[in-house]
Kinemage of the C-alpha trace (Angstrom):
@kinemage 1
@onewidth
@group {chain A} dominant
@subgroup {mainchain}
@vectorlist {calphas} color= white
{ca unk a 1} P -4.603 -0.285 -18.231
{ca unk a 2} L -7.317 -2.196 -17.042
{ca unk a 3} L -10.904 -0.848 -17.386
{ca unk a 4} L -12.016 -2.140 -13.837
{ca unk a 5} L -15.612 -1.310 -15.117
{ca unk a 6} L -16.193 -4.079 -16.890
{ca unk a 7} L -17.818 -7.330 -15.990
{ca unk a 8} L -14.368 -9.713 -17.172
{ca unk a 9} L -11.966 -7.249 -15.523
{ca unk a 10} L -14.343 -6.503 -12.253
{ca unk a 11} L -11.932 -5.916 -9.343
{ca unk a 12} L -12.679 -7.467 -6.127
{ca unk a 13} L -11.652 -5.791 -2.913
{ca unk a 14} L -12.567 -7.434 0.844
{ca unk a 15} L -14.085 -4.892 2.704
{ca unk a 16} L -15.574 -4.492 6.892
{ca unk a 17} L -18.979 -4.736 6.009
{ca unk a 18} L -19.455 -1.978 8.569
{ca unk a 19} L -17.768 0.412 5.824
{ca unk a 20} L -20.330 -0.253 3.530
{ca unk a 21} L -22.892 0.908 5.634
{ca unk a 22} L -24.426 -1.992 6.679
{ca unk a 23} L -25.399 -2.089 10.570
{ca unk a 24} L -23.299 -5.103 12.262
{ca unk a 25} L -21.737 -3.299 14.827
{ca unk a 26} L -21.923 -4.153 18.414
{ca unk a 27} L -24.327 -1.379 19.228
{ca unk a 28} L -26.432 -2.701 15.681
{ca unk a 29} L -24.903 0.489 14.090
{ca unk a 30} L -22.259 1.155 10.737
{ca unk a 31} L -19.604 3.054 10.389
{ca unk a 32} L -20.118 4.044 6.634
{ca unk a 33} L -17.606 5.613 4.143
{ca unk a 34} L -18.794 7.676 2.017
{ca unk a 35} L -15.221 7.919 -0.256
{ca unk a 36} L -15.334 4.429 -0.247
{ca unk a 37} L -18.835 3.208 -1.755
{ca unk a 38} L -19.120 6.939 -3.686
{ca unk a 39} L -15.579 6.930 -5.051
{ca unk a 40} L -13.940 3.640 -5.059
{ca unk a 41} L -17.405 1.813 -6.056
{ca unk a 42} L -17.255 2.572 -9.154
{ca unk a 43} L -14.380 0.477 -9.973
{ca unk a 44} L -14.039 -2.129 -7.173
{ca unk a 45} L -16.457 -4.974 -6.537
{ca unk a 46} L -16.667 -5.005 -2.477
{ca unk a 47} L -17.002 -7.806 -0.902
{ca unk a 48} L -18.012 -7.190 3.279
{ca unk a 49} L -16.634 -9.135 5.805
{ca unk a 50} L -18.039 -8.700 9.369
{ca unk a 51} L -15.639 -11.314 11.349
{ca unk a 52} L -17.770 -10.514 15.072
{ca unk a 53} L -21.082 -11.112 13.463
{ca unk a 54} L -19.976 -14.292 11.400
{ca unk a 55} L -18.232 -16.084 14.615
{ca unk a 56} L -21.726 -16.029 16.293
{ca unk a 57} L -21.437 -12.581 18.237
{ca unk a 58} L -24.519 -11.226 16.991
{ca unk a 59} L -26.333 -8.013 16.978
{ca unk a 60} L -26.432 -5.840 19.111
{ca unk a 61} L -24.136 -7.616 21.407
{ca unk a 62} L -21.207 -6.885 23.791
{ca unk a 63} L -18.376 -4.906 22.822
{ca unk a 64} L -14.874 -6.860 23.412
{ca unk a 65} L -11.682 -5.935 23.849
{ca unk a 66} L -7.887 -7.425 23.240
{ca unk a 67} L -5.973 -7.873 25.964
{ca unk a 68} L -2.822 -9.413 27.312
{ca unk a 69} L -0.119 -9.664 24.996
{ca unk a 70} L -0.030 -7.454 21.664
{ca unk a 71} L 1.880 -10.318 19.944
{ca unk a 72} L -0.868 -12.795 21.003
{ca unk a 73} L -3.428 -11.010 22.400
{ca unk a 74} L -7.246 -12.484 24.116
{ca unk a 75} L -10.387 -11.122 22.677
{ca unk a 76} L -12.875 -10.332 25.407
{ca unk a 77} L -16.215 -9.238 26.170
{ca unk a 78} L -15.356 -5.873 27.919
{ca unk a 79} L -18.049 -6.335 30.812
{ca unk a 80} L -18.568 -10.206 30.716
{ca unk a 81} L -14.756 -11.045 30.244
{ca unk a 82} L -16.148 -13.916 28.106
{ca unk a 83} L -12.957 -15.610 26.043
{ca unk a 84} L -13.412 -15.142 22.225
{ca unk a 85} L -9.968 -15.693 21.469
{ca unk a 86} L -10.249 -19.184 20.436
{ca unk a 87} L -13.232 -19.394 18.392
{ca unk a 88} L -12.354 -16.252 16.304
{ca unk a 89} L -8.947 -17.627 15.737
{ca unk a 90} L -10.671 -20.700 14.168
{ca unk a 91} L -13.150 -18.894 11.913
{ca unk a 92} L -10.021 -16.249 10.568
{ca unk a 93} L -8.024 -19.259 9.746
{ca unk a 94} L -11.113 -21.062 7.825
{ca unk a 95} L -12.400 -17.731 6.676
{ca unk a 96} L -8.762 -16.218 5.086
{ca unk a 97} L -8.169 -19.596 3.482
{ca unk a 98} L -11.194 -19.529 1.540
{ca unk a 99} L -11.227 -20.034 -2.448
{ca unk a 100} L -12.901 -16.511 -2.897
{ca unk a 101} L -10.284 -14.915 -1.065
{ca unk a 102} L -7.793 -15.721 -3.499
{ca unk a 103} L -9.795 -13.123 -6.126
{ca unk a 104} L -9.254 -10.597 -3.894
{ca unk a 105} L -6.827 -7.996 -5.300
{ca unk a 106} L -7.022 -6.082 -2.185
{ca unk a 107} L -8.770 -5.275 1.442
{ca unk a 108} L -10.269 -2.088 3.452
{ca unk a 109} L -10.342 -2.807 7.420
{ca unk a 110} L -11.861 -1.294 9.658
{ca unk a 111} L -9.506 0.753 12.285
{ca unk a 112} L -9.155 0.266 15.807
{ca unk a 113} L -11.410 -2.425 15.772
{ca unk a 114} L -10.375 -5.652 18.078
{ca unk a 115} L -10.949 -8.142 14.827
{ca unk a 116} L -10.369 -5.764 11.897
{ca unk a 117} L -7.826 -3.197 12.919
{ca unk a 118} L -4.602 -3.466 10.714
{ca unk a 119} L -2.297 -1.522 13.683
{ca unk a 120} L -2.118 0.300 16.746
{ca unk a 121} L -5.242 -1.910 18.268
{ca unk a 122} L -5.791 -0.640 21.620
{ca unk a 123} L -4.371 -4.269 23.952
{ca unk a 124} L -5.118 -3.679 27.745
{ca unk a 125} L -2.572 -4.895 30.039
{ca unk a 126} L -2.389 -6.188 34.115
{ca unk a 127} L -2.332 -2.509 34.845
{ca unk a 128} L -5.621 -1.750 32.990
{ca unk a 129} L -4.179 0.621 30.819
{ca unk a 130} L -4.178 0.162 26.706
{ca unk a 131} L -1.547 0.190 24.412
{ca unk a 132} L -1.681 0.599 21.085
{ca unk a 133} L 0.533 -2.297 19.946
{ca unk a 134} L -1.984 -4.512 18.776
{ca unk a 135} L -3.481 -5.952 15.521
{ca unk a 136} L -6.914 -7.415 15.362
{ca unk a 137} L -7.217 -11.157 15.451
{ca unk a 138} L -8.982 -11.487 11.665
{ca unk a 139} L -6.909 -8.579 10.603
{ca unk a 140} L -3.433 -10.874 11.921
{ca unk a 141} L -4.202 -13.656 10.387
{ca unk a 142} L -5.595 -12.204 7.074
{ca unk a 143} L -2.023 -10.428 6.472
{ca unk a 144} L -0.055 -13.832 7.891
{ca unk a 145} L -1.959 -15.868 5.009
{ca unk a 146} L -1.885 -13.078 2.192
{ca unk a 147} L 1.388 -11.049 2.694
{ca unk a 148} L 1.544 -9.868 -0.921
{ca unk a 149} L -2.580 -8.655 -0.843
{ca unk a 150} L -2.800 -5.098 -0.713
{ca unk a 151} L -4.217 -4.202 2.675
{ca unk a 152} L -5.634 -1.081 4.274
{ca unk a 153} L -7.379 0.501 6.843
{ca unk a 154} L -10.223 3.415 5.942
{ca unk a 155} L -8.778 5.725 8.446
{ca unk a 156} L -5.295 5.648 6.595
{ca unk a 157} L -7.114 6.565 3.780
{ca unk a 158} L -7.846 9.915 4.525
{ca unk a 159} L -3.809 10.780 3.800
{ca unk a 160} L -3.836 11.153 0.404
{ca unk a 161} L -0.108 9.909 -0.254
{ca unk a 162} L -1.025 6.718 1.498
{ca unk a 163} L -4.493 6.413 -0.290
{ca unk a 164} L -2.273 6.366 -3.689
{ca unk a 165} L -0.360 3.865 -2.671
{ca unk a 166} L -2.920 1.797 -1.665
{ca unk a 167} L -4.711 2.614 -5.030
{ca unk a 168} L -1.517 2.200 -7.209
{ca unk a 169} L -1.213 -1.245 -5.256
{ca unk a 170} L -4.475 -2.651 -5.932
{ca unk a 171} L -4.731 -2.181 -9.602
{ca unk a 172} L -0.958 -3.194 -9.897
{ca unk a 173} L -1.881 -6.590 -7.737
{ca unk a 174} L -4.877 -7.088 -9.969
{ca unk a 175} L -2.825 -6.982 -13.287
{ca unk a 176} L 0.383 -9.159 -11.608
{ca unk a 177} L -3.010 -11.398 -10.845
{ca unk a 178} L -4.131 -11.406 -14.640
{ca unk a 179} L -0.714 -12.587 -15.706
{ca unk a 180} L 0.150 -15.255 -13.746
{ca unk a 181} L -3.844 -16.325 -13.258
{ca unk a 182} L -2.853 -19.351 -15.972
{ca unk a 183} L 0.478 -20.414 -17.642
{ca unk a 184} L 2.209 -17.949 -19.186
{ca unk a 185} L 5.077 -16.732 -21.491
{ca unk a 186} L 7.930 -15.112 -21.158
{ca unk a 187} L 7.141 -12.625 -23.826
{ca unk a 188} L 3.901 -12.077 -21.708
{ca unk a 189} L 6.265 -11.344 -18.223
{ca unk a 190} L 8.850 -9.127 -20.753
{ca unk a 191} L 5.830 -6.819 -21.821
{ca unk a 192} L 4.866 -6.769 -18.137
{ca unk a 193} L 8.151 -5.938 -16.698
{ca unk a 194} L 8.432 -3.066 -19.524
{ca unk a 195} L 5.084 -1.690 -19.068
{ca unk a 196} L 5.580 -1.236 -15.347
{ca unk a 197} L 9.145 0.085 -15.573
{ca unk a 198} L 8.599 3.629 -14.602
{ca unk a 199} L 5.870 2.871 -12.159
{ca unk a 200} L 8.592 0.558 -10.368
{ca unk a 201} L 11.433 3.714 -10.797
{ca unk a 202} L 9.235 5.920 -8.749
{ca unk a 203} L 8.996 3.935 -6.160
{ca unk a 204} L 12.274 1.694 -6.116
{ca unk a 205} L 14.363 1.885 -8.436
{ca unk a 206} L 16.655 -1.125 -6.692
{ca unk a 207} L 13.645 -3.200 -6.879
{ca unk a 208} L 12.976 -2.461 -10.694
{ca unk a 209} L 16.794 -3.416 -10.910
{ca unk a 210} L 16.429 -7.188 -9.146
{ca unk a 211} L 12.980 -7.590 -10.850
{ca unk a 212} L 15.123 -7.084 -14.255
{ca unk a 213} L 17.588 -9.596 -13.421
{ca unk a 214} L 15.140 -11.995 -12.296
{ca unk a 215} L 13.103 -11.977 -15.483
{ca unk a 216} L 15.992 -12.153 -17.616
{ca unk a 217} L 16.899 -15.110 -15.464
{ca unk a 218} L 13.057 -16.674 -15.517
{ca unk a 219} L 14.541 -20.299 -17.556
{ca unk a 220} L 16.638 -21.127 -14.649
{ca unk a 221} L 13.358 -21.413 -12.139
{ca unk a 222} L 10.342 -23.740 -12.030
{ca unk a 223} L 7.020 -21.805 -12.741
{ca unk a 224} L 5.752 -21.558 -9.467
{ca unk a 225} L 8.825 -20.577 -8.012
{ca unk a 226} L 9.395 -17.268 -10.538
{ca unk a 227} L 5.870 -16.751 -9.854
{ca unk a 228} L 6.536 -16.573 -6.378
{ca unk a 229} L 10.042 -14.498 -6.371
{ca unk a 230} L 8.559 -12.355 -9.222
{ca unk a 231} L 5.675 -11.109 -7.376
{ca unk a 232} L 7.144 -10.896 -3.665
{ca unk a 233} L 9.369 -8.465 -5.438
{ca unk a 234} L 7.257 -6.495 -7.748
{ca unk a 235} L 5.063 -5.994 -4.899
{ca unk a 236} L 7.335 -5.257 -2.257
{ca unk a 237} L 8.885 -2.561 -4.896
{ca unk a 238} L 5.395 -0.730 -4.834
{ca unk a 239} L 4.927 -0.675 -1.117
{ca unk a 240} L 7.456 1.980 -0.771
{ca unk a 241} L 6.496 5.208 -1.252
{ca unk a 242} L 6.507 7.278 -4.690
{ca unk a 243} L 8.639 10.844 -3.861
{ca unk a 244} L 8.846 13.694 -5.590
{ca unk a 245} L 12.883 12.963 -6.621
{ca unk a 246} L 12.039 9.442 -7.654
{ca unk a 247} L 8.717 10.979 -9.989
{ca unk a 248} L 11.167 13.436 -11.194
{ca unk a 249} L 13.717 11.510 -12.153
{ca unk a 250} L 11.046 9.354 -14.265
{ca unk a 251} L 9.584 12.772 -16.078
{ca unk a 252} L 12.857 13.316 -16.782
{ca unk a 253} L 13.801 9.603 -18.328
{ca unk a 254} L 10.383 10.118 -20.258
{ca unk a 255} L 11.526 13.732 -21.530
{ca unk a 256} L 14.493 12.358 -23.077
{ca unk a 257} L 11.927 10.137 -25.867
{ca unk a 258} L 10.632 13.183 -26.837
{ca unk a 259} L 14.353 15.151 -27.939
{ca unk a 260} L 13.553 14.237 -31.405
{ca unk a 261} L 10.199 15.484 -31.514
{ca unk a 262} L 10.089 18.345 -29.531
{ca unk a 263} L 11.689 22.343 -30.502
{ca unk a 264} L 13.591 23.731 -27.679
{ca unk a 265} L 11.083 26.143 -26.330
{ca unk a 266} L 8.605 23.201 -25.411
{ca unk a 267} L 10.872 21.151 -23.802
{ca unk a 268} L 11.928 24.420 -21.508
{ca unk a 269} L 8.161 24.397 -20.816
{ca unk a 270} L 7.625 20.561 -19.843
{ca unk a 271} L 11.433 21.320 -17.602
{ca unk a 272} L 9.704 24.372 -16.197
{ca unk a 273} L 6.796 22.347 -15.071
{ca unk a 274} L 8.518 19.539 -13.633
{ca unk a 275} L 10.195 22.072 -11.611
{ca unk a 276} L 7.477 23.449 -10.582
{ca unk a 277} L 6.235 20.219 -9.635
{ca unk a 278} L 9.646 20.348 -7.514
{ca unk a 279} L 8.883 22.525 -5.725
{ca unk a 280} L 5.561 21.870 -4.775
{ca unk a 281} L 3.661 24.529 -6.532
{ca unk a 282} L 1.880 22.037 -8.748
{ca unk a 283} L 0.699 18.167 -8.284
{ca unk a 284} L 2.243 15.631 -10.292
{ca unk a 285} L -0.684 15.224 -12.578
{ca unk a 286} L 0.361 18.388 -14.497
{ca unk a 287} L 3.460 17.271 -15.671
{ca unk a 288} L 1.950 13.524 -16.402
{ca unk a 289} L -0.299 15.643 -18.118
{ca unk a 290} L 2.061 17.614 -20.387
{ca unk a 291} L 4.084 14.893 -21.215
{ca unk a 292} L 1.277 12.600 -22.451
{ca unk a 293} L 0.167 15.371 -24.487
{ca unk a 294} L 3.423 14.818 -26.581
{ca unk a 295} L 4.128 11.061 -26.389
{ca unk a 296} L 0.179 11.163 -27.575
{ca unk a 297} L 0.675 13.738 -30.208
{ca unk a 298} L 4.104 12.075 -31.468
{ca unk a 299} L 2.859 8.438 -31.269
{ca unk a 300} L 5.967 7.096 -29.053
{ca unk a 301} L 4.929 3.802 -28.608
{ca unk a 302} L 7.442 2.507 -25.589
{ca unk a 303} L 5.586 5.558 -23.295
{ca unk a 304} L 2.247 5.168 -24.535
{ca unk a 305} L 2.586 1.530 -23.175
{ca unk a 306} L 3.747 2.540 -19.687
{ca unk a 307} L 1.611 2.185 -16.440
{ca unk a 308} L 2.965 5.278 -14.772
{ca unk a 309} L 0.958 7.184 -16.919
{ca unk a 310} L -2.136 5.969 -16.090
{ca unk a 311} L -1.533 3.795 -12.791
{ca unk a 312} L -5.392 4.132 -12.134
{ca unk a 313} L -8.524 5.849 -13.542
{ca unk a 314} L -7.926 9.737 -13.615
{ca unk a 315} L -11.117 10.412 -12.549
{ca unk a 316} L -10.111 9.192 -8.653
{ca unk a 317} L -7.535 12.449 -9.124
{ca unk a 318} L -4.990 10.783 -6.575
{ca unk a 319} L -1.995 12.896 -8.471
{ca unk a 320} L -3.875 16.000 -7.964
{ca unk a 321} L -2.845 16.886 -4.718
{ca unk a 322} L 0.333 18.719 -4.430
């Protein structure tokens, strides 16, 4: 896996600056997240983005608002009425097209917030009411011009399946990243595919299934299309959630390596566990746990070599809820 710690292999994630604690709000304030520069800064290099402050907003200055339309909304001053819409649609364009963005292997926004807000932006209407319909104007066209980039908002966060995904995403992105970054070989995308097999089971295993048929098919495309197809797919395959059957079914697939090495006492142990995992009386990391004990102890190459065992660095504990 790669050690996101080191200088080479640093991963670079766009970021509200506001998150990071630094005090661009309207009101000259931050909105800082602690799980996010305490946690996640170990092993992501954050790069803040504060869209109101680089149009020319300033700060302090006037809160705005979207209104109008949630598919094309009007950013406003909320007591001026003063028309941002225009100018901040310029700079997102400029700004999301930029060389550096294109290291990014992923990006934190800040919720609710008329630039930055991923969904359910508050848009006021004729009547004066909101609805939450909207997407922030930076936020829009940041997704329009990166669809593949893994993208988040800090409030989402806080739910611990979604905060995986997001996680599992990232680090996934950055390797897919690595890998394509220069021309490459088809051995290179075999031991890719391979390595990432069970990762892709437990989350689709129809996706894993056209990703295998488009590798084995890679001589009929130019380079830059496979590239494309290749990583639409693999990750559009991890954007759907992990479950508990899917996880099973891959602790069972990596069970069946160890037949040869294991007596029949242990493997009712590791088939107690995973039922137990189940059920929901332990988190997935205890069966992950177990069963790298053995492929360690028995030197089974093909596991040691897979992702799902170590999609990120253990010491974020995202398996450890139950």
């Amino acid at each position: 896996m790669v050690d996101s710690r080191t200088p080479e292999s640093r991963i670079r994630i766009g970021i509200s600056s506001c998150l990071l604690g630094q005090k661009v709000r309207f009101d000259a304030g931050h909105k800082h997240d602690r799980f996010i520069t305490d946690v996640l800064g170990p092993y992501f290099e954050f790069v803040p983005v504060c869209p109101e402050l680089e149009v020319g907003m300033g700060v302090p200055r006037e809160s705005v608002k979207l209104q109008g339309n949630p598919e094309a909304p009007l950013m406003v001053g909320n007591k001026s009425g003063k028309d941002w819409t225009a100018r901040m649609n310029r700079y997102a364009d400029r700004r999301v097209r930029r060389r550096d963005m294109t290291d990014f292997s992923g990006y934190i926004l800040k919720k609710d917030s008329p630039s930055c807000g991923m969904e359910r932006v508050k848009v006021y209407g004729e009547s004066g009411m909101p609805e939450r319909r909207g997407r922030g104007l930076f936020a829009a066209a940041l997704m329009r011009q990166h669809p593949l980039l893994p993208v988040e908002e800090e409030g989402r966060l806080n739910d611990f399946k979604i905060r995986e995904n997001f996680i599992v995403r990232v680090f996934a992105y950055h390797r897919l990243r690595i890998l394509f970054k220069s021309s490459f070989r088809r051995g290179e995308l075999v031991r890719f595919h391979a390595a990432h097999k069970y990762l892709l089971l437990a989350h689709s295993p129809k996706h894993h299934k056209l990703l295998g048929q488009l590798a084995a098919n890679m001589k009929r495309y130019e380079v830059p299309v496979f590239r494309e197809k290749y990583s639409a797919l693999f990750m559009e395959a991890l954007k759907m959630k992990s479950t508990a059957r899917k996880n099973v079914n891959v602790l069972h697939h990596i069970l069946g390596f160890l037949k040869d090495h294991i007596d029949p006492s242990d493997k009712r142990d590791i088939l107690q566990v995973i039922e137990d995992y189940r059920n929901e009386l332990v988190p997935l990391i205890v069966p992950v746990t177990l069963l790298k004990h053995y492929v360690n102890k028995h030197g089974i190459e093909y596991i040691q070599d897979q992702i799902y065992l170590n999609p990120h660095p253990k010491e974020l504990m995202l398996r450890n809820h139950v």
